[in-house]
C-alpha positions, -999 to 999 in steps of 0.1 A, spaced: 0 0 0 29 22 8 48 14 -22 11 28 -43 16 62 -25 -13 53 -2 -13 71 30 -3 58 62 -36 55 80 -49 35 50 -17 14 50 -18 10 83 -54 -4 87 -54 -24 56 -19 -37 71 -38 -47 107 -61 -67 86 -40 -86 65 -21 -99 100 -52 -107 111 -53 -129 82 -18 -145 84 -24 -148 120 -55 -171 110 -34 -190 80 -10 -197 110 -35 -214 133 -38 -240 102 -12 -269 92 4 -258 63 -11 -286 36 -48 -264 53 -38 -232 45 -51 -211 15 -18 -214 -10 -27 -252 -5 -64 -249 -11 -81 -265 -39 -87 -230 -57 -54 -216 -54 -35 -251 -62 -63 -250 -94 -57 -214 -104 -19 -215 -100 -2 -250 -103 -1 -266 -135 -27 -295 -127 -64 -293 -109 -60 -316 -82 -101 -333 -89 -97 -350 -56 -101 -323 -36 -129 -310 -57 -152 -341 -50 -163 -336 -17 -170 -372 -1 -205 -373 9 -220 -389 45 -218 -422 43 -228 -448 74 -243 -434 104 -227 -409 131 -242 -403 171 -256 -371 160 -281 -385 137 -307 -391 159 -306 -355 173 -306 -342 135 -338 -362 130 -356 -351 164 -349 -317 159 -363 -318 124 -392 -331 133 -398 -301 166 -395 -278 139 -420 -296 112 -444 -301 145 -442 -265 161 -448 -254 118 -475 -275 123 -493 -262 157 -484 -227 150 -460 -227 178 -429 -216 165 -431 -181 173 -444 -161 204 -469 -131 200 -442 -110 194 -432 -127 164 -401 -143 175 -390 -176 184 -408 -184 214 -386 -198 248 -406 -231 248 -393 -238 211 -359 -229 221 -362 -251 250 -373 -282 231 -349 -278 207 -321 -272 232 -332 -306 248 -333 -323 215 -294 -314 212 -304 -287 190 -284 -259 202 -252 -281 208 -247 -297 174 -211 -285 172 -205 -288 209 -181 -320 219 -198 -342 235 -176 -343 269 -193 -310 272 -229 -323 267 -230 -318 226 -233 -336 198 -203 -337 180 -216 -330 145 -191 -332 116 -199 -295 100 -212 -314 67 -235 -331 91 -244 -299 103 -250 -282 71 -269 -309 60 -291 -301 87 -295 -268 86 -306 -273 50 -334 -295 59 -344 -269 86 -342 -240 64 -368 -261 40 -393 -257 70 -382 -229 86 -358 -203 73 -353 -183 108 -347 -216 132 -315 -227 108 -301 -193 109 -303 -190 144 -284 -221 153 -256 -205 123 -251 -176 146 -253 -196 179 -228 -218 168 -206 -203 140 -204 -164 144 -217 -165 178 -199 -174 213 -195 -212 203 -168 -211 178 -145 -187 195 -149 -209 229 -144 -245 209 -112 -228 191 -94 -205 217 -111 -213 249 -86 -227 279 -103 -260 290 -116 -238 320 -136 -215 297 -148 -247 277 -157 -264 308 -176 -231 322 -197 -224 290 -196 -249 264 -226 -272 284 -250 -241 291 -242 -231 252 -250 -267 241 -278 -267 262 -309 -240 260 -286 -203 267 -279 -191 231 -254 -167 222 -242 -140 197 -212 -123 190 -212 -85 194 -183 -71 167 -196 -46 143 -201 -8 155 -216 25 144 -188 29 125 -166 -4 122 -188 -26 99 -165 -41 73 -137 -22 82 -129 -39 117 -97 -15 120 -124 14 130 -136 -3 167 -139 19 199 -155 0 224 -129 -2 246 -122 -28 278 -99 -11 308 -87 -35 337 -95 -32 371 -84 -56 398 -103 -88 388 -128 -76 361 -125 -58 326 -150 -27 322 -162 -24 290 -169 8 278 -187 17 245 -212 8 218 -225 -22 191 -245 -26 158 -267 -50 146 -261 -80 170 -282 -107 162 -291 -132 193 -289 -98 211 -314 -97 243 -306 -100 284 -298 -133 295 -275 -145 264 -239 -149 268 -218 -132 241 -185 -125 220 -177 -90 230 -152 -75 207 -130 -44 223 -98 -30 226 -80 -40 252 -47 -13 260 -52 -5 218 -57 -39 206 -85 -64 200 -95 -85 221 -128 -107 229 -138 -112 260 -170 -140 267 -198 -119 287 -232 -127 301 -256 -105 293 -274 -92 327 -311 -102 325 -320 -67 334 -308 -38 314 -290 -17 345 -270 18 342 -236 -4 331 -262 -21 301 -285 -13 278 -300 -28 246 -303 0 216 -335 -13 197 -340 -1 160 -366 -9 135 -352 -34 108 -367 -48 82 -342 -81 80 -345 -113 98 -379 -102 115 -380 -134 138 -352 -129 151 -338 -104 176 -314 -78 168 -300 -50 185 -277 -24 196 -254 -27 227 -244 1 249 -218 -6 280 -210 19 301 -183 0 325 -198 -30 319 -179 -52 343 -164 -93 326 -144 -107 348 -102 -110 336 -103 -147 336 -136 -149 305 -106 -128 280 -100 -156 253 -62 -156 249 -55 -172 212 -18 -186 212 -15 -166 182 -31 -132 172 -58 -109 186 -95 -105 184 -92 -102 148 -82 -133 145 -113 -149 166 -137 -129 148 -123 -140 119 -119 -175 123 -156 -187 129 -164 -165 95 -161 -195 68 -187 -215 88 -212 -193 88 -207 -185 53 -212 -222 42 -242 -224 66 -254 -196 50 -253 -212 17 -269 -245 36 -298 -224 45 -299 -207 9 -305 -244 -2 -329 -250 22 -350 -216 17 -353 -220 -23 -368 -254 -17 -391 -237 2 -395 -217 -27 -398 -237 -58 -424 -261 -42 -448 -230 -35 -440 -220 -76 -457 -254 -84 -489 -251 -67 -495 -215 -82 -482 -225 -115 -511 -250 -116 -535 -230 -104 -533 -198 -124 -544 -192 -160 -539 -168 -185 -556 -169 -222 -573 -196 -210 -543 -222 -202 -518 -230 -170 -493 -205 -168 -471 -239 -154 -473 -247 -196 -455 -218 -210 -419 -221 -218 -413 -191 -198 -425 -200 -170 -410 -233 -176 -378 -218 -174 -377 -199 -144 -390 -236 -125 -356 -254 -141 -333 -221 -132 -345 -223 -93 -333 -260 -95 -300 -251 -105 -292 -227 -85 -307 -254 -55 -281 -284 -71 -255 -253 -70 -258 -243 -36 -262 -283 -25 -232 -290 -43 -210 -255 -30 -224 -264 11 -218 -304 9 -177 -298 -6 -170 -267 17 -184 -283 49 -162 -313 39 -130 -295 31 -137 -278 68 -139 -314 84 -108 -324 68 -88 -294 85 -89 -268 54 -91 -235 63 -114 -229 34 -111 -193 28 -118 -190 -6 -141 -223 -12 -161 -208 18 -161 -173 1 -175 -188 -31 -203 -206 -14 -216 -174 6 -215 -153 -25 -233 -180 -52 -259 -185 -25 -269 -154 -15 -267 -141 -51 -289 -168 -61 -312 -170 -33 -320 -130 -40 -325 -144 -80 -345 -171 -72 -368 -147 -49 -369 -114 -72 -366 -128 -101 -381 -166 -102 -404 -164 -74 -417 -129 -75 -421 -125 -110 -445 -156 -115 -464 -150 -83 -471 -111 -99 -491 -89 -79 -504 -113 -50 -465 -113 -39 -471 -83 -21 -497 -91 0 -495 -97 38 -489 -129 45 -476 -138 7 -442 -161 12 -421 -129 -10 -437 -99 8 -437 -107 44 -400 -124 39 -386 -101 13 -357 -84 32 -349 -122 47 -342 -131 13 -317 -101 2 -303 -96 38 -277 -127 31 -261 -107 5 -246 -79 30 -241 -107 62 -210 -121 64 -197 -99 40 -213 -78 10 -208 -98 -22 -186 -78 -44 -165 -64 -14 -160 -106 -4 -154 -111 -40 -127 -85 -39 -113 -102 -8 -112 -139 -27 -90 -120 -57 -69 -104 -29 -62 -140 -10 -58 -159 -44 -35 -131 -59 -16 -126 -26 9 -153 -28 18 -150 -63 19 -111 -59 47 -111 -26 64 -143 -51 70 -120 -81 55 -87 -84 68 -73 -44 105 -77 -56 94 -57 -90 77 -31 -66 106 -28 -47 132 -24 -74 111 3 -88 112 19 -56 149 14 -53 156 26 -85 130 62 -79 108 44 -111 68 52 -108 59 23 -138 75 -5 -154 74 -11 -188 86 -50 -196 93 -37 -235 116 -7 -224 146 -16 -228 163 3 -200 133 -8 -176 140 -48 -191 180 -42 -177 176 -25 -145 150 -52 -129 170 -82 -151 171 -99 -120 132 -98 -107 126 -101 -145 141 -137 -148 122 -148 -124 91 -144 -135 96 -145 -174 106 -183 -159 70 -187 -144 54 -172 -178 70 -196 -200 63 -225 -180 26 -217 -179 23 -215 -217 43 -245 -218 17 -264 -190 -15 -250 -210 -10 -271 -240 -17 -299 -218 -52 -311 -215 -65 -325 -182 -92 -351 -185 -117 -368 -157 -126 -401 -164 -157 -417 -153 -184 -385 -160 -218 -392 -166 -218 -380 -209 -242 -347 -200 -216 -335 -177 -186 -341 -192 -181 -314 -219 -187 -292 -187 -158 -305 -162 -136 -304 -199 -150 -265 -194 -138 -258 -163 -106 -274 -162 -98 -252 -194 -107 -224 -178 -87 -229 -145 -55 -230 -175 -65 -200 -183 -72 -178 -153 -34 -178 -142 -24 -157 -170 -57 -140 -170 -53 -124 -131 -9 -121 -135 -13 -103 -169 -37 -77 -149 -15 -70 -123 14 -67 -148 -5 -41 -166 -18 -22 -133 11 -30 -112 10 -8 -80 -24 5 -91 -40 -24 -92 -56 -18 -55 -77 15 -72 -87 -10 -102 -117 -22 -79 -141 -31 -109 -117 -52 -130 -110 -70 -99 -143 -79 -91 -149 -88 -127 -120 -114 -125 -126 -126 -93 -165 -134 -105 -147 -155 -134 -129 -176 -115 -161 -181 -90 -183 -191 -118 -155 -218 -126 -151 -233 -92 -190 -233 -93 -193 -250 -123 -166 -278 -117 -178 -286 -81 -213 -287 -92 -207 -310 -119 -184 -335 -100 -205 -334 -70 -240 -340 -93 -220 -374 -109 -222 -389 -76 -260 -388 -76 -284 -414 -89 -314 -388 -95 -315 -381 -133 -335 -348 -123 -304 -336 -101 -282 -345 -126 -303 -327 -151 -306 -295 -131 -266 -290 -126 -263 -297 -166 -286 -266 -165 -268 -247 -143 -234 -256 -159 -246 -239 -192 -257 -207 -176 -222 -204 -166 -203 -213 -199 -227 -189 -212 -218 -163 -185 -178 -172 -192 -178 -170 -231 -207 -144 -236 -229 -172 -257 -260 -172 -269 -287 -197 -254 -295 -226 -280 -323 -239 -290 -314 -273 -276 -309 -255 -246 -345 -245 -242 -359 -279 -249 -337 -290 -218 -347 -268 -198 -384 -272 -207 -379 -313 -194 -363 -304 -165 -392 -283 -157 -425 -305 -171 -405 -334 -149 -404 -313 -118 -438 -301 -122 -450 -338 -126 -439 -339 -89 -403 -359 -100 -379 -334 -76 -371 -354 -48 -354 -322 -31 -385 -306 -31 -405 -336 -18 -407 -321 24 -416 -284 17 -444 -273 30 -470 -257 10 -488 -226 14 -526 -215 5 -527 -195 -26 -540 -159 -16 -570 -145 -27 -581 -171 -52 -608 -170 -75 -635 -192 -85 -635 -200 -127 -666 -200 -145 
């Protein structure tokens, strides 16, 4: 940042941030850690390693089965009786109670401390089948026990602290984790809230935004800044609000089940011994450690929701008529039924192989990154777009699945990150390695020798950085050396072949593609926010397109295989700038007639609603 003539605040807070990040790379073994990831090893190294592509799917049974199934079936019943909520709207205290008995709350709790012990696919898997039923219920246990106090306890807790919370937290005393501010959302750099030792307790002084899980009596994450650093410190809400607490309630228009609210300490007294004490880092490195599971639950619960939506398509599709005939019969809306199950087999296929790459011990920054962004991009397409736009005007009535949930449905594109921001992130974490390897020296040299641009085909700029030159004119020629050499995946089902052939080609490509850009921008390349973005997207829609198509060859359902063939042309259309066949449309059309014939099997549990303000035909 320096060497770009940024200033030295900037430098300095983007610096903080990206030691956060190493400090987080560090907690990993090194075979884990992003440079070793399956989309950095497939963007950079000369062959896609497939294998870690194909996520291995659940096989055999595991203890927390049975609790997966009971609490599944709470939710289905309390749907049922009308019991989720309380008067107010939000989830009442005896559902939260049932489902903490049911193991609900304590899925990724070990079980010496009265949890289940769920493998995170296990618990993604779950939280899809939840979301099907009940959007707000999966989210909650995502906060709880991702973003919330869970994660940071499980990871950098001393057995003490584990011992001390983890049973209430597994049991029926959820939790949140209170980080963003009035004016440190996505820049963390920017917190005030500030914790001051005396004798045997921190007092916390200061103020938080939009904590979700936010209300007296939960136990929370409290970032602050501990003698100017972060820290986190694992408080108990008072079940009062008193003059050292109060909540800071807003009208929001997100997540209406739910609770969210402002916190305002004014010495708020934690005792010393609840400060989490990483072995590495700061409370940048907490918060950001528990941020790749709740962006693949998030993309679980995407799944889950756009079920929920395309089995209350069908029903209306059957019902209304236009010009006399089924609106579920015209190719357009025929096409928008097939689209929502491909962005369904995409999201299944992104939240199965990034849950599994986080039970093997990957870090899974920019896998996880991938699945947050596809699913919260698609979910807002299948809502706006699918859903909306074939329910017409009855969408915005009250009670109508779109209009009361509306803001639920865009809300995941900001959480955890706002989409092109993230995707700017990814391009920074997949660039960063290969940028320190050959571009920093080049930086530096110009530096050294007072040059403000380097021009490869000048001469005198060629001689003077001779020595970083070689260095990388050695990785250049060895990529266009390693891209004549076709990789090939044996085994595909024939309608998903000609995609993985697709992706793999792409992958040779995007190498060149990202070092070329930072060649031409050099040290501007920071400032060149859009072209990032539209590079980073690129090599997003590849990862999506690959993983999906590996992951639908391992299913036996025809229709799932048909719906990522689907969404696997989107994307090569999206990549090349194609024009949608004919062929195409017939495809899509038989997807759709199938699913409409009641053929989806992921569809087969959602549960449908009445159609609003129907009408009688003559």
């Amino acid at each position: 940042m320096r060497l770009s003539g940024k200033g030295e605040e900037e430098a300095r807070r983007t610096g903080a941030v990206d030691t956060a990040d190493d400090q987080v790379e560090s907690l990993f073994a090194p075979q884990y850690q992003t440079v070793n990831s399956p989309i950095h090893r497939a963007v950079w190294d000369r062959r896609v390693p497939i294998e870690l592509f194909t996520a291995a799917l659940p096989i055999g049974s595991h203890p927390c089965d049975a609790a997966i199934d009971r609490c599944v079936e709470i939710v289905w019943r309390r749907r049922i009786d009308g019991t989720i909520y309380d008067d107010r709207g939000k989830i009442s205290d005896a559902s939260i109670e049932e489902l903490g008995r049911a193991g609900y709350w304590g899925m990724l709790v070990d079980s010496k401390y009265g949890g289940q012990g769920a493998p995170f696919q296990r618990f993604a898997r779950m939280l899809r089948r939840v979301a099907t039923v009940e959007a707000t219920v999966a989210g909650t246990a995502s906060v709880h026990g991702c973003i919330g106090a869970v994660d940071p306890l499980r990871t950098f807790g001393s057995p003490e602290q584990k011992a001390r919370y983890l049973p209430r937290l597994a049991g029926e005393r959820l939790s949140a984790f209170a980080l963003t501010e009035p004016g440190a959302g996505s820049d963390l750099t920017a917190l005030r809230t500030v914790a001051e030792l005396h004798g045997d307790h921190y007092e916390v002084t200061g103020e938080k935004l939009f904590i979700t899980n936010a209300i007296p009596g939960r136990i929370i994450g409290l970032v602050c800044l501990i003698e100017g650093k972060p820290a986190v410190l694992i408080a108990e809400l008072p079940d009062r609000e008193n003059d050292q607490w109060q909540m800071a309630p807003y009208g929001i228009h997100a997540l209406r089940h739910t609770y969210n609210n402002g916190l305002k300490f004014n010495r708020f007294r934690v005792p010393k011994e609840n400060l989490l004490t990483p072995a590495t880092g700061d409370g940048l490195t907490i918060a950001y450690h528990g941020l790749n599971l709740g962006r693949t639950a998030l993309c679980a619960s995407a799944a889950g929701i756009m079920r929920g939506l395309l089995g209350n398509m069908l029903p209306w599709g059957d019902f209304r008529k236009t010009y006399g005939a089924k609106i579920n019969t015209r190719e357009l809306v025929k096409r928008r039924i097939a689209r929502m199950a491909a962005l369904i087999t995409g999201a299944d296929a992104l939240t199965d192989w990034c849950a599994w790459l986080i039970d093997q011990g990957y870090r899974g920054e920019l896998e996880c990154v991938v699945a947050k962004i596809y699913g919260s991009e698609s979910l807002k397409e299948a809502a706006v777009e699918l859903f909306m736009k074939t329910h017409g005007g009855r969408s915005f009535l009250k009670g109508h699945l779109f209009g009361d949930n509306v803001y639920d449905f865009l809300a995941p594109c900001i959480y955890e990150g706002e989409g092109e921001m993230l995707g700017m992130a990814f391009f920074k974490s997949l660039a960063k390695a290969h940028g320190v390897a050959y571009f920093e020296p080049i930086g530096k040299a110009l530096q050294r020798h007072r040059m403000k641009t380097f021009n490869p085909a000048n001469p005198v700029h060629a001689w003077r950085l001779r020595r970083e030159m070689w260095s990388y004119g050695k990785w250049s020629l060895g990529q266009k050396f390693a891209g004549s050499k076709r990789q090939h995946v044996s085994g595909l089902k024939p309608t998903l072949t000609q995609h993985v052939d697709f992706a793999l080609d792409m992958f040779g490509r995007h190498a060149g593609e990202l070092s070329s850009t930072m060649v031409k921008h050099q040290l501007k390349l920071p400032d060149r926010q859009c072209r990032i973005a539209e590079l980073s997207q690129r090599v997003q829609d590849t990862v999506v397109m690959l993983v999906t198509a590996l992951w639908a060859n391992q299913q036996d359902d025809e229709l799932v295989v048909a719906a990522a063939d689907v969404l696997c042309d989107d994307l090569r259309r999206k990549l090349t700038g194609a024009r949608a066949s004919d062929g195409y449309f017939r495809n899509v059309s038989r997807l759709a007639e199938a699913i409409i014939e009641g053929r989806y099997a992921p569809i087969a549990d959602v549960p449908h609603l009445p159609i609003m303000r129907s009408y009688e035909t003559p």
